[in-house]
BAGU-456615 format. One record per residue (C-alpha): x negated, y, z negated; residue in one letter. Coordinates in steps of 0.001 Angstrom, whole numbers, plus 500000, padded with zeros to 6 digits. Layout:
% residues N
atom x=X&y=Y&z=Z&code=A
...
This chain:
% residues 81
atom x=459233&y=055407&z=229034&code=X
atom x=455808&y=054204&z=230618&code=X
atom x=455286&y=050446&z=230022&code=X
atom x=451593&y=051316&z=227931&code=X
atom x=453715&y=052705&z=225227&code=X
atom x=454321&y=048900&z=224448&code=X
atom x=450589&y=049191&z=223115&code=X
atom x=451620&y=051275&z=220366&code=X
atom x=453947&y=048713&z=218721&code=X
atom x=452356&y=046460&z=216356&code=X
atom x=455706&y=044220&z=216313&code=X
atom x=459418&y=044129&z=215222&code=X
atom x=458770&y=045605&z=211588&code=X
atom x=457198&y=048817&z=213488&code=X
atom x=459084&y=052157&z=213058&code=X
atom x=458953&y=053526&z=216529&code=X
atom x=459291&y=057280&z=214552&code=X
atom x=456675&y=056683&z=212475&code=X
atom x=452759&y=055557&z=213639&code=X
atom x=454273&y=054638&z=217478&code=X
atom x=455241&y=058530&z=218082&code=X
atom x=452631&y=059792&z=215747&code=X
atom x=449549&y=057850&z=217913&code=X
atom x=451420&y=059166&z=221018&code=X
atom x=451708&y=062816&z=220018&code=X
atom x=447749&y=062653&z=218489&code=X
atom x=446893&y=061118&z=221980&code=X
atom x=448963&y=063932&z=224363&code=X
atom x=450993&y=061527&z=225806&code=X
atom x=453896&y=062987&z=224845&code=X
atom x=456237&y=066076&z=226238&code=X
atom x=459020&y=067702&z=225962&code=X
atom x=461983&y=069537&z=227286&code=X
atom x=464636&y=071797&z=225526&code=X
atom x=467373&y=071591&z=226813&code=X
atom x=470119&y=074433&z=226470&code=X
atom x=473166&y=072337&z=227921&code=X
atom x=475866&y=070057&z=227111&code=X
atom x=474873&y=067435&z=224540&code=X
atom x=476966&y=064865&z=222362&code=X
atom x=476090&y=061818&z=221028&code=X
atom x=477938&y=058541&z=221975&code=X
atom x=477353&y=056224&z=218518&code=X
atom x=481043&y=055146&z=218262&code=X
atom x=484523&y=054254&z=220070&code=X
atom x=485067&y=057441&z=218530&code=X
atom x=482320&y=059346&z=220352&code=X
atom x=483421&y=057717&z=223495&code=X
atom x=486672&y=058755&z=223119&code=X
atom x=486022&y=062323&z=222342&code=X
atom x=483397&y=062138&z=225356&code=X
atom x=486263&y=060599&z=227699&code=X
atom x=488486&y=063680&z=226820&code=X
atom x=486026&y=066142&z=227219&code=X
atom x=485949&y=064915&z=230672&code=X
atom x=489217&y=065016&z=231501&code=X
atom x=489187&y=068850&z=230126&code=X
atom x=486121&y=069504&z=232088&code=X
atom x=485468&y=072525&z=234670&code=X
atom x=482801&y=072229&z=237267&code=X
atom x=480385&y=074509&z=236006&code=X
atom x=476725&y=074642&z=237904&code=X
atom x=475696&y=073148&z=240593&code=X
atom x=476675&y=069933&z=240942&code=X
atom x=478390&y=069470&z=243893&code=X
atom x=477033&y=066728&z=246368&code=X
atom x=477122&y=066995&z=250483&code=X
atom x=480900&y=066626&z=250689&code=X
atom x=481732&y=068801&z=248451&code=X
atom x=482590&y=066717&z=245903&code=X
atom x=481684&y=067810&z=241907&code=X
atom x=479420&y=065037&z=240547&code=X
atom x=478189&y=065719&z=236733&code=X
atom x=475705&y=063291&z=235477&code=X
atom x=477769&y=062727&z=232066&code=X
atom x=480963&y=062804&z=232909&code=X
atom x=481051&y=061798&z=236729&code=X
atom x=483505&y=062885&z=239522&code=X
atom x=485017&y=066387&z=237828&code=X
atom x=487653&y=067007&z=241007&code=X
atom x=489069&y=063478&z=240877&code=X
């Protein structure tokens, strides 16, 4: 997030969703990507915990290996151990 977006918050009470977002979208400063991936929120121990064995289930799928041919994935880290 660029630091001018700062200028859109009135003060603690503002909802970022609301007029922040709003004044950003009406002013073209915003983008976005969809992305057809791997998502899952992290919110709770819970979420972490499912996220933690998701990783130890994972396959190295795409390209993520790195120079040594090691598999790197930005969520869940080293996949080959």
């Amino acid at each position: 997030m660029e630091p001018a977006v700062l200028n859109y918050i009135d003060g603690d009470s503002t909802v970022f969703e609301r007029e922040p977002l709003e004044h950003l979208a009406r002013d073209g400063q915003l983008a976005a990507y969809k992305h057809r991936g791997f998502w899952q929120p992290m919110d709770t121990l819970r979420d972490k915990m499912h996220l933690e064995d998701c990783g130890k289930k994972a396959k190295p799928r795409g390209n993520y290996g790195n120079r040594r041919g090691r598999f790197f994935h930005p969520l869940f880290g080293d996949l080959r151990g």
